[in-house]
C-alpha positions in Angstrom: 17.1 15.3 -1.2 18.2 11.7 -2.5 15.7 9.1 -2.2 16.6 6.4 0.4 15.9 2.8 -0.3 14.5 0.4 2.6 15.9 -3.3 3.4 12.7 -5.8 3.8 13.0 -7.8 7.1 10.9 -10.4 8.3 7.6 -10.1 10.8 9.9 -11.9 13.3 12.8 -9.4 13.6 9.8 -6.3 14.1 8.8 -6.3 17.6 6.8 -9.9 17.0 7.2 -11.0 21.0 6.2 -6.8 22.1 2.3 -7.5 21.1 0.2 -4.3 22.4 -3.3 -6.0 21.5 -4.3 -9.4 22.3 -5.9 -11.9 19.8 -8.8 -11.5 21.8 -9.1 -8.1 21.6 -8.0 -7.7 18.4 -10.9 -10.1 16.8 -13.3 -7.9 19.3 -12.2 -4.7 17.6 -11.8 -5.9 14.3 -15.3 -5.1 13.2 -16.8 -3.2 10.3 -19.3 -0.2 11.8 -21.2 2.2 9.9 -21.6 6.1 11.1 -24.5 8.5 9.5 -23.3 11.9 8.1 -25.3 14.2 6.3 -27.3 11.3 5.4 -24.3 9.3 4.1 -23.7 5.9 5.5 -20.3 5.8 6.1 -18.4 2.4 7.0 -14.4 2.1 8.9 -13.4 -0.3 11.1 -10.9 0.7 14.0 -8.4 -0.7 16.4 -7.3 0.7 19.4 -4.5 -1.0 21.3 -4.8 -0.8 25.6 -0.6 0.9 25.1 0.3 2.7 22.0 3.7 4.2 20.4 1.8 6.9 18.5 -1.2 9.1 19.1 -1.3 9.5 15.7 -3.6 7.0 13.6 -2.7 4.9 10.2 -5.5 5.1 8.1 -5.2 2.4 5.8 -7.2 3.0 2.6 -8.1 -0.6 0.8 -8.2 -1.4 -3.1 -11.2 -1.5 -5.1 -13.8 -2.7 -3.2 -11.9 -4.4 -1.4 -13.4 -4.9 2.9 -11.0 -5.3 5.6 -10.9 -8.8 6.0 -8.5 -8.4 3.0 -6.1 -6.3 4.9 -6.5 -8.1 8.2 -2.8 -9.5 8.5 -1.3 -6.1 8.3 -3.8 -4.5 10.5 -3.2 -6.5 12.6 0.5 -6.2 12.6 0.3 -2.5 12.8 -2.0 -3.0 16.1 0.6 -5.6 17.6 3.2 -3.0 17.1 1.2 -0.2 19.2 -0.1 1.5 16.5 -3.7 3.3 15.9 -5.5 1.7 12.6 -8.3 3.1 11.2 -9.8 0.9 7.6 -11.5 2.5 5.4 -12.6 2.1 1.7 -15.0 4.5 0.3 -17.9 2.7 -2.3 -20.1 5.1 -2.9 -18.6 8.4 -2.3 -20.2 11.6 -1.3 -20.5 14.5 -3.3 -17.7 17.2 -3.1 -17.9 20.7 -1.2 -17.3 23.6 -3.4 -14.2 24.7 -2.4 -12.3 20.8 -2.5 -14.3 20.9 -6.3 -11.9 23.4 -7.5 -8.7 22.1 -5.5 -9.4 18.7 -7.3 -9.6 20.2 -11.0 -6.1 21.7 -10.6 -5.2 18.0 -11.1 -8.1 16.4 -12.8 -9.1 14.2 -11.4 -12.2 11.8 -12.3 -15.6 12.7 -10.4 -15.5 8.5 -8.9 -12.1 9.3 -7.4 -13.2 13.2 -6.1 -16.4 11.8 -4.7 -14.6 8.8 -2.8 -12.1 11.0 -1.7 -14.6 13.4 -0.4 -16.4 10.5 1.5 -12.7 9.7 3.2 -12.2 13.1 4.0 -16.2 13.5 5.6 -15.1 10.2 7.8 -12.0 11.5 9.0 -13.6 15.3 9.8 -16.7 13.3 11.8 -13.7 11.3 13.6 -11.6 14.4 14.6 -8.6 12.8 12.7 -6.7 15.8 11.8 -3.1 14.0 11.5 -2.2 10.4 10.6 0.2 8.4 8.9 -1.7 6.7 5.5 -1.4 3.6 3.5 -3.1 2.9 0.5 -3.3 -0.6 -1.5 -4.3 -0.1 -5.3 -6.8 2.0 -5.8 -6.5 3.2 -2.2 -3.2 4.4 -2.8 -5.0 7.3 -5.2 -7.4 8.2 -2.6 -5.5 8.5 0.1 -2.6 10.4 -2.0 -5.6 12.5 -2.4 -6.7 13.3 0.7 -3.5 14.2 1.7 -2.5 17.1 -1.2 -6.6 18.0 -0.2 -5.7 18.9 3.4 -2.0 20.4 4.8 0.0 18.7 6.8 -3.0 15.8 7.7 -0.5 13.0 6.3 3.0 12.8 8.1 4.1 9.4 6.2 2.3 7.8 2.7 2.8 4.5 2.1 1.6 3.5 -1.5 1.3 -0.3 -2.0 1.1 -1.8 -5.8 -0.9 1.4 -6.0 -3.1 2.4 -9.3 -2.6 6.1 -10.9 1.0 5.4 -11.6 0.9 2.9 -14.2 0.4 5.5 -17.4 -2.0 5.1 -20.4 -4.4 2.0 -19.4 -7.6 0.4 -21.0 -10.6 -1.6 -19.3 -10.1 -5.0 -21.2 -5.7 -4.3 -21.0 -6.6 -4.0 -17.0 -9.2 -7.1 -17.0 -6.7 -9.3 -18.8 -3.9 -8.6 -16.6 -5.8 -8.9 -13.5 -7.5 -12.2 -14.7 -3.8 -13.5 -15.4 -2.6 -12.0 -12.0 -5.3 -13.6 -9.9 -4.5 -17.1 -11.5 -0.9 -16.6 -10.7 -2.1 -15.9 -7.3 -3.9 -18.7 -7.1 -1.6 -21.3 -7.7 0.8 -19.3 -5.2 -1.0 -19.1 -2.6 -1.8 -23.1 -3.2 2.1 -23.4 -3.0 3.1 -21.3 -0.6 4.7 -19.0 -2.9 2.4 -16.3 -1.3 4.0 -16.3 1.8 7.5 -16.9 2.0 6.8 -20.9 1.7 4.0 -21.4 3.8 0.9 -23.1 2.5 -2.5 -21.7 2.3 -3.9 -22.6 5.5 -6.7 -25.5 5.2 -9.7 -23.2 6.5 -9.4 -20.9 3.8 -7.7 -22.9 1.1 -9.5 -20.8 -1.6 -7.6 -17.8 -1.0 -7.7 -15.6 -4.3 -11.0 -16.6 -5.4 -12.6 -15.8 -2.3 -11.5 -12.5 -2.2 -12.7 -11.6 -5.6 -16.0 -13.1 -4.8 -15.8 -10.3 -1.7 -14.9 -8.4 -4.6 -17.9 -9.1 -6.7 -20.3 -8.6 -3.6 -19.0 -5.1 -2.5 -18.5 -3.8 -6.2 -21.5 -5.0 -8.7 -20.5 -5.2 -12.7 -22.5 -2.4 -12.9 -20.5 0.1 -10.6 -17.3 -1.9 -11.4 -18.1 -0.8 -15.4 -19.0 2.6 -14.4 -15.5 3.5 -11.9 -12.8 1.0 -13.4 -12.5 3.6 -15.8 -11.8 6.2 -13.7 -9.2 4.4 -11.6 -7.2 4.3 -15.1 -7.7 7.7 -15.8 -6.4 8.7 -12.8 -2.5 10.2 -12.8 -1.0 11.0 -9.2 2.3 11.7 -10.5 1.3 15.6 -10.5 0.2 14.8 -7.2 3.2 13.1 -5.4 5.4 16.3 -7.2 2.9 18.9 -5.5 3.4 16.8 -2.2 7.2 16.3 -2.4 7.4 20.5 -2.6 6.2 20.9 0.9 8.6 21.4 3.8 8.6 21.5 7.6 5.1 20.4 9.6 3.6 20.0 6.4 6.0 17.6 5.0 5.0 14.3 4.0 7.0 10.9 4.0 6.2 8.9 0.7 7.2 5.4 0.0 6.5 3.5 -2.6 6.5 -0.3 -2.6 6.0 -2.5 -5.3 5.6 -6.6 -5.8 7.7 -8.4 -8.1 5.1 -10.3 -9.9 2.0 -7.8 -9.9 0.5 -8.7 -12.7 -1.9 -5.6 -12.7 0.5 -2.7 -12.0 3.4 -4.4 -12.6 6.7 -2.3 -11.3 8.2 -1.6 -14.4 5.3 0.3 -16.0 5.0 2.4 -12.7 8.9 2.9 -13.0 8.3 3.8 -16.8 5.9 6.5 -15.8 8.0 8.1 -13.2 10.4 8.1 -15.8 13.4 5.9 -14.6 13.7 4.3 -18.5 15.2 7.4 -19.6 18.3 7.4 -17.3 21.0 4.7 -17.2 23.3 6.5 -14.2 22.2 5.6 -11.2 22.8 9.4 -10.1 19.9 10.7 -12.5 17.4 7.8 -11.4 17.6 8.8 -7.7 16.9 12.5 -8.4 14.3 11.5 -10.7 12.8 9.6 -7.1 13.2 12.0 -5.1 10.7 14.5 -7.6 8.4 11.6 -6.5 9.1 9.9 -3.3 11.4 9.5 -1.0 11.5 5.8 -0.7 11.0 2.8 -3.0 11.1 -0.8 -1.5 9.9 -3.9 -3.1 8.2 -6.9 -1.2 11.4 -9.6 -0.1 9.6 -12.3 -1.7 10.0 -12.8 -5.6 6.7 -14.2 -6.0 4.6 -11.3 -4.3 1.5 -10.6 -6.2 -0.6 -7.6 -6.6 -2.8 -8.7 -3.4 0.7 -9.1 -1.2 -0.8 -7.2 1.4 -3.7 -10.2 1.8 -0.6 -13.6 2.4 2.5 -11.6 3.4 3.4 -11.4 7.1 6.6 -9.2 6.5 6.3 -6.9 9.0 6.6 -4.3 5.9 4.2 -1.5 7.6 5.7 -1.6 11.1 9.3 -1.1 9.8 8.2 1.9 7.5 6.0 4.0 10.0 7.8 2.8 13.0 10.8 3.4 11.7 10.3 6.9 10.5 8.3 7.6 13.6 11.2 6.7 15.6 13.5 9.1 13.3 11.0 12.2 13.8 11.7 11.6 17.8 15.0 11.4 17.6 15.0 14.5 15.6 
């Protein structure tokens, strides 16, 4: 199949006037909760609009402990739009059950990733969430292209933003640097307005960056961040994405990949590298290259999108994927 590419729009030309959840409502819902399996404390927070397009749920997976008030824009975009959203980001992780132990060696993967995965795929068993469209922001984008080669046909679309396991060989002081660089740079954007398409940082929460790497700091200790950043760069998902791209029919799932032009941490041209677009010039080759991997590649419209888009950009990004390819399964 050839891999299609998707034309960014703005929040205002994706359904901004056909709101499905009120502000109201929305700051009601929007609250972390905690649920107790087998003696793991598990945490998710979900929204549930009063009309929705979709019984289906996105379950959007955040970066590196990173909470939802990160990701609140685009949740909140994707409950506007009449869509399900369920957050979760795995800290701890739960120990694996036999048989997903074996299923994650076929593609090695690190016991930090395994065990968070395992603790995403307890939370949506306890939750009855057999099917869902999933997103996943940096390290998120691992786990949740995770949980969906660990279960058939649970995933109908994956979205991977600036994810992690796609960037190739990687060190712990190559990935600090670049992150401390990418954090200043994000910084002074979001101070500018660069962040979001020329608006400036509102007044309340003029630190922008730096308060979400102190959330960062709170939710991760050096300690655990020492002990799993390695394991985040030893993590390859391009065996993955192949294995997913094989299956057909219900089981079939939708992958796009979106990347920012100025993410300093996984910055688009290694992930490109690793796919293994630098080895072709004609356009022909590159495309069936893609389509081993995904079946869409979009970029963030705005030039100075950083690795943390997701937290300043109000594209409306989400909503025309999932919507859109919902639309296309209805139609078909």
């Amino acid at each position: 199949m050839g891999m299609e590419s998707i034309k960014n729009t703005s929040k205002s030309e994706v359904q901004e006037s056909n709101q499905m959840i009120s502000d109201e409502e929305f700051e009601t819902q929007f609250v972390e909760q905690t649920i107790e399996v087998g003696g793991n404390e598990l945490r998710y927070v979900a929204m549930e609009p009063l009309e929705t397009i979709s019984d289906e749920y996105v379950v959007y997976v955040g970066g590196f402990s990173m909470g939802p008030g990160v990701y609140k824009q685009e949740i909140k975009g994707l409950a506007q739009s009449g869509r399900k959203v369920l957050f979760l980001n795995p800290l701890k992780g739960v120990e694996a059950t036999q048989a997903d132990s074996k299923k994650f060696e076929e593609f090695d993967l690190p016991g930090t990733i395994q065990n968070k995965t395992s603790e995403a795929l307890m939370l949506l068993d306890r939750l009855a969430i057999g099917r869902a469209d999933f997103v996943g922001h940096s390290q998120g984008a691992i786990i949740a292209t995770t949980v969906a080669i660990m279960r058939d046909g649970i995933a109908d679309n994956l979205v991977l933003l600036n994810p992690a396991g796609l960037y190739g060989e990687d060190t712990s002081p190559d990935m600090w640097a670049r992150t401390a660089k990418g954090t200043i740079r994000e910084q002074v954007n979001f101070w500018s307005g660069k962040n979001n398409n020329g608006k400036a940082g509102k007044a309340e929460s003029m630190l922008g960056p730096v308060t979400m790497n102190t959330e960062i700091i709170q939710r991760a200790p050096y300690w655990r961040a020492t002990k799993e950043i390695p394991g985040i760069l030893a993590t390859n998902i391009l065996p993955v994405l192949k294995e997913l791209q094989k299956r057909t029919g219900d089981e079939k799932t939708i992958v796009t990949l979106v990347t920012a032009n100025e993410d300093l941490t996984f910055p688009p041209k290694k992930i490109e590298e690793h796919i293994g677009l630098s080895d072709f010039e004609d356009k022909k080759a590159v495309e069936t290259v893609f389509a081993d991997v995904v079946d869409s590649y979009a970029m963030y419209i705005n030039k100075d999108a950083t690795h943390n888009a997701v937290a300043y950009e109000e594209t409306g990004l989400l909503e025309q994927i999932l919507n859109g390819n919902l639309e296309k399964k209805v139609q078909s």
